[in-house]
C-alpha positions in Angstrom: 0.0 0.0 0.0 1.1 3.9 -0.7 2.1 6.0 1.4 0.8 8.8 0.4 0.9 12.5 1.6 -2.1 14.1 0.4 -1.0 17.7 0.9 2.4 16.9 -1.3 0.0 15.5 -3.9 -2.3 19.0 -4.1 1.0 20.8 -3.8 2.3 19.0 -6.7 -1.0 19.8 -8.9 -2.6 16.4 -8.6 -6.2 16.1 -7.3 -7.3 13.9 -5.0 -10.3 12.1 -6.9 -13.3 10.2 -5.4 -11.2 7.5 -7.3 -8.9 5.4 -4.8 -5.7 5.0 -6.0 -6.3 7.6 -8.8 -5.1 10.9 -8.9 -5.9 13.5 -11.7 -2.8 16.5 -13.3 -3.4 19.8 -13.4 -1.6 21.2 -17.2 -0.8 25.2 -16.5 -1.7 27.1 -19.8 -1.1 30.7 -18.9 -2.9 32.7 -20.7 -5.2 29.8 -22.5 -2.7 29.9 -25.5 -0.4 27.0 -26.6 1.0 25.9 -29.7 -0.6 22.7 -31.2 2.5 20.8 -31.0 2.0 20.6 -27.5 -1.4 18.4 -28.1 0.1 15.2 -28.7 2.3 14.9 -25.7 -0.8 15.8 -23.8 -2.4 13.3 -25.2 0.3 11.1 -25.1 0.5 11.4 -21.4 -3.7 10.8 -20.9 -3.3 7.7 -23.2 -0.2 5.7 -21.4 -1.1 6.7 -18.0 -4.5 8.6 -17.7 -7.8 7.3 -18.7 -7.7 8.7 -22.2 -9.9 11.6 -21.5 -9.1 15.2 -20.9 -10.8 17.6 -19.4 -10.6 21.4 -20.5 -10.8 23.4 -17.0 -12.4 26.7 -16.7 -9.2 28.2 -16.1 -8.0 27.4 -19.4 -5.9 24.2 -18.3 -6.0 20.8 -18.9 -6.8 18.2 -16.3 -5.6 14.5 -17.1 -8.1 12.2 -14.9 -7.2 8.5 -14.2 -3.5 8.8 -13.1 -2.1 6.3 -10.8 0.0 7.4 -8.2 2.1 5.3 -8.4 2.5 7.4 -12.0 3.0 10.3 -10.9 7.1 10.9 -11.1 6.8 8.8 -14.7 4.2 11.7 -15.9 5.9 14.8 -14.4 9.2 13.4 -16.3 6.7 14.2 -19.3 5.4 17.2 -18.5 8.5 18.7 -18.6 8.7 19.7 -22.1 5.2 21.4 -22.3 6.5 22.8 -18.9 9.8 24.3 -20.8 8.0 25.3 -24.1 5.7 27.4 -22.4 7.9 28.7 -20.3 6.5 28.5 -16.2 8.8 29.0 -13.6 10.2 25.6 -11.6 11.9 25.1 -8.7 12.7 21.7 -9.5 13.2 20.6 -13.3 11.7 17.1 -13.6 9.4 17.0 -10.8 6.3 18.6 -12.5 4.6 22.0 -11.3 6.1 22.8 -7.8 3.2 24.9 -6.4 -0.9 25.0 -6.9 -2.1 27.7 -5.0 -1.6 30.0 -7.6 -4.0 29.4 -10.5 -3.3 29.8 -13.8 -3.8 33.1 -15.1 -6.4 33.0 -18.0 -7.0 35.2 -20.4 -9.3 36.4 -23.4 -8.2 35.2 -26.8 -6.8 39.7 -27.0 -6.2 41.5 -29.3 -4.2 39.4 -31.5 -7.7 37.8 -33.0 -10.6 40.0 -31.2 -11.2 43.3 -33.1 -12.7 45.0 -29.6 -9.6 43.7 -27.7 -7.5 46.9 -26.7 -4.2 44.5 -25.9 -2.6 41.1 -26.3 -3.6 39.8 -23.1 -1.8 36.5 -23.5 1.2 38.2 -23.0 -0.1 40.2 -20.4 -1.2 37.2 -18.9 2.4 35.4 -19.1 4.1 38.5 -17.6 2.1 38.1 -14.6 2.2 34.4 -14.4 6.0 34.4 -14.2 5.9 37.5 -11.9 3.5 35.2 -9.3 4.2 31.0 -9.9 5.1 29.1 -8.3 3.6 30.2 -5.0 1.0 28.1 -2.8 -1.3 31.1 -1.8 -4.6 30.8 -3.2 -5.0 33.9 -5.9 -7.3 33.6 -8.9 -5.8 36.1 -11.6 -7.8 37.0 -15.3 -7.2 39.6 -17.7 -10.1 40.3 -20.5 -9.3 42.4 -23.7 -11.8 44.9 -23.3 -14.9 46.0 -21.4 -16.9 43.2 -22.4 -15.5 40.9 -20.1 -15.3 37.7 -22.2 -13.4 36.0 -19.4 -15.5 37.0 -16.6 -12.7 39.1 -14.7 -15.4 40.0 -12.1 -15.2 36.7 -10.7 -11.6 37.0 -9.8 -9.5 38.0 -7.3 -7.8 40.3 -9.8 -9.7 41.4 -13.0 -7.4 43.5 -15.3 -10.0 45.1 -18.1 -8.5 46.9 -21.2 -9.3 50.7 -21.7 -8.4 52.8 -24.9 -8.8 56.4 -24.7 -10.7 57.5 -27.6 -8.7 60.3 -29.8 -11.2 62.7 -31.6 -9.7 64.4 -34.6 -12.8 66.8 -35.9 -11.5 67.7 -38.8 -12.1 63.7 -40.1 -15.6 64.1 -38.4 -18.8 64.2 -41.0 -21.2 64.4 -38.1 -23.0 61.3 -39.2 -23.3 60.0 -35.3 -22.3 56.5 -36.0 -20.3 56.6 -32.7 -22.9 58.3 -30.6 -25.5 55.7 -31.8 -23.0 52.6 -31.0 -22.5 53.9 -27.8 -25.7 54.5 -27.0 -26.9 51.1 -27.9 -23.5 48.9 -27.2 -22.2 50.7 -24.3 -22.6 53.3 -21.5 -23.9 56.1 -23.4 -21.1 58.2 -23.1 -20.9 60.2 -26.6 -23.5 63.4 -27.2 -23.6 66.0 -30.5 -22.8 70.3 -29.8 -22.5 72.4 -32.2 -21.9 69.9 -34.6 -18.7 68.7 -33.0 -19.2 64.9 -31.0 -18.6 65.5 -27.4 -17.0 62.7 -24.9 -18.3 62.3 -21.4 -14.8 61.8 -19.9 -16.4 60.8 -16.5 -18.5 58.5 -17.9 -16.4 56.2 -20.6 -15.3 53.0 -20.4 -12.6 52.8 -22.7 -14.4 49.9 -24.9 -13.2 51.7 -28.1 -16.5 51.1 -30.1 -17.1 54.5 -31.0 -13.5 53.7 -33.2 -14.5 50.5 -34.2 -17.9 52.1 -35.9 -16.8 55.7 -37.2 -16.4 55.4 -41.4 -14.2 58.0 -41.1 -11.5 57.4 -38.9 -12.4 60.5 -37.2 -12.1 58.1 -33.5 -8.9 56.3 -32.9 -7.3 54.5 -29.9 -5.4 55.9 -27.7 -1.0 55.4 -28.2 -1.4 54.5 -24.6 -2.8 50.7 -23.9 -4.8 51.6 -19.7 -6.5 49.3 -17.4 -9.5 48.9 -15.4 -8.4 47.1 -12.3 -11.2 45.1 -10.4 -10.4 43.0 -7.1 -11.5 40.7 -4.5 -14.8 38.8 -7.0 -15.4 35.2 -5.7 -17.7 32.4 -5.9 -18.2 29.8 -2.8 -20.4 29.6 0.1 -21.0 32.1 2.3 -20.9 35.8 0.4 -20.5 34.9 -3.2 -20.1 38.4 -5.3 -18.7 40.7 -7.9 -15.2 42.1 -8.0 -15.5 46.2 -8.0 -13.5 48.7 -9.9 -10.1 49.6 -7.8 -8.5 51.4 -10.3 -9.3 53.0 -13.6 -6.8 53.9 -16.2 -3.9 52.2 -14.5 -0.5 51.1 -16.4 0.8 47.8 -16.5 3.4 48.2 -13.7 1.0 49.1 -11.7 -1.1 46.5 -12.0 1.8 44.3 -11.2 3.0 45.6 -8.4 -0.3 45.8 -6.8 -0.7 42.1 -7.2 2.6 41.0 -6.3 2.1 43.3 -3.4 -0.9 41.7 -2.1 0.7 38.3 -1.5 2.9 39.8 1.5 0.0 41.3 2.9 -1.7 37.8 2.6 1.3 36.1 4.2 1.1 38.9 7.3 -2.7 38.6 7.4 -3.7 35.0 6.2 -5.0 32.6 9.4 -2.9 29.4 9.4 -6.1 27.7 10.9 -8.6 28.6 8.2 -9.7 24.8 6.6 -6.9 23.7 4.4 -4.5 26.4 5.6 -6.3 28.6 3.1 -8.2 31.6 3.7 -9.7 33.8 0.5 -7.7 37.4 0.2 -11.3 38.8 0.1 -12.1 37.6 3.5 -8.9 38.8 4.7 -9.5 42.0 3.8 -13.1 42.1 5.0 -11.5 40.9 8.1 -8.7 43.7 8.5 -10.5 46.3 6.8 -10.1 48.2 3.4 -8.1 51.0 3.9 -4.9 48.7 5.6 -5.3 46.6 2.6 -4.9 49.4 0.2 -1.6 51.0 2.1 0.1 47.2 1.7 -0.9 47.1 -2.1 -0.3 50.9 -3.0 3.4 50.5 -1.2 6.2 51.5 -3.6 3.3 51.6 -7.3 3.9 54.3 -9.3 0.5 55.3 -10.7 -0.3 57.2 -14.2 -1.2 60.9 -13.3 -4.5 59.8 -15.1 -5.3 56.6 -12.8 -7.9 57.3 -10.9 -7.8 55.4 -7.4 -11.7 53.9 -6.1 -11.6 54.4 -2.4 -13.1 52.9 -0.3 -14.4 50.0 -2.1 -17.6 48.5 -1.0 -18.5 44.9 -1.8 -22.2 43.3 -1.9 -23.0 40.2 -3.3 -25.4 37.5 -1.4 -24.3 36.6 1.9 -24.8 33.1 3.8 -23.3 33.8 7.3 
């Protein structure tokens, strides 16, 4: 019989399964993007020591069901190469993903397909994956190309939106109100007409970019600049389910970094050791020490864009349970 450490095996990005003696791997695809030479070894791997099924996550990884532990060195010698080609950070070369706190960062196909996409959030997405794995504290991360939210960044920890910030040139304007009729009907309603010139409610815009995707005229274009909407602490489970809320609006990258990077030392300061599992969500840590302290440990040392506006405080609702 195994001996087997079940908290080596989670760390290690196995599941424990309702299967005894089976164990299922957890496949990192930062960013949901991987070249298709890749497939075969995955499959490879599910076929000669899974069950010959995969399952496609909603994090954008795979999960290979049906392992043996007993299997488990054999198929982390195998992972390595789709390990290597795309490029996650490992302690230990040959011993499979090191760390499973962290999920993998997902992403919105961006704009290297999407024509509303304001930025190529697989590379986005990689950045931060390298900047936060491996590391066993629980943080859900998602980035989303623009305001529509494709990936549901709301329901994430960290939710970094893309912003443009619309350029009007009125001497390529024909007044024909394509823009103020797309964002009307698509989006927050931020465009009006005076004097014949199209004003934008500066206060009021999103940064979705479809009054440039709809103006015949090229009389809108995005902004040099790629910004962010910043949304934190969204979660699902039991007791207070609800919606991540804005923290900031038009931040950089580097900013957005920081800030995340930031918040794990303030969840290693803060996090109770005897929550179930040794895990206890960031959001209920911050409920539990308050806003405002959270916000001086993730502010500490971030250099902000003198157009990023700060939300503060930041109020939370969703259902609650407790």
């Amino acid at each position: 019989m195994l001996d087997l450490n079940t908290k080596k095996i989670k760390k290690n990005a196995y599941r424990v399964t309702k299967v005894r003696g089976e164990t299922a791997s957890r496949i990192r695809v930062p960013g949901g993007l991987l070249t298709a030479d890749l497939l075969p070894l995955i499959q490879h791997i599910a076929e000669t020591y899974g069950n010959g099924k995969l399952h496609l996550t909603t994090r954008q990884g795979f999960e290979i069901p049906g392992i043996k532990y007993e299997d488990m060195d054999a198929v982390n010698t195998l992972l390595q190469p789709i390990i290597d080609k795309l490029e996650i950070n490992q302690e230990i070369p040959g011993k499979g993903y090191t760390a499973a706190g962290t999920r993998n960062v997902s992403a919105c196909i961006g704009s290297n397909v999407c024509p509303f996409a304001t930025y190529n959030t697989t590379a986005f997405a990689k950045r931060m994956e390298k900047e936060i794995f491996p590391n066993d504290l629980h943080f859900k991360v998602a980035f989303t190309g623009c305001a529509n939210d494709c990936i549901k960044t709301r329901m994430h920890d960290f939710g970094i939106i893309g912003m443009t910030e619309p350029q009007y040139d009125k001497d390529r304007c024909v007044n024909c109100q394509a823009c103020v009729k797309a964002c009307k009907k698509k989006s927050v309603d931020a465009l009006s007409v005076e004097n014949f010139r199209i004003v934008r409610n500066t206060e009021k815009c999103v940064g979705c970019g479809e009054c440039v995707i709809n103006c015949p005229t090229r009389a809108w274009t995005r902004s040099p600049e790629t910004y962010y909407r910043l949304v934190i602490m969204g979660r699902t489970g039991k007791r207070n389910p609800r919606l991540a809320e804005d923290f900031l609006v038009w931040a950089n990258a580097d900013a957005i970094v920081q800030i995340v990077t930031n918040t794990y030392k303030f969840v290693e300061n803060y996090i109770d050791r005897t929550a179930p599992g040794g895990k206890e969500h960031i959001g209920y840590i911050i409920d539990r020490t308050g806003f405002e302290e959270y916000k001086k440990w993730a502010l500490e040392g971030v250099k902000l864009d003198q157009r990023t506006i700060v939300k503060s405080p930041v109020y939370w609702g969703g259902i609650h349970y407790d």
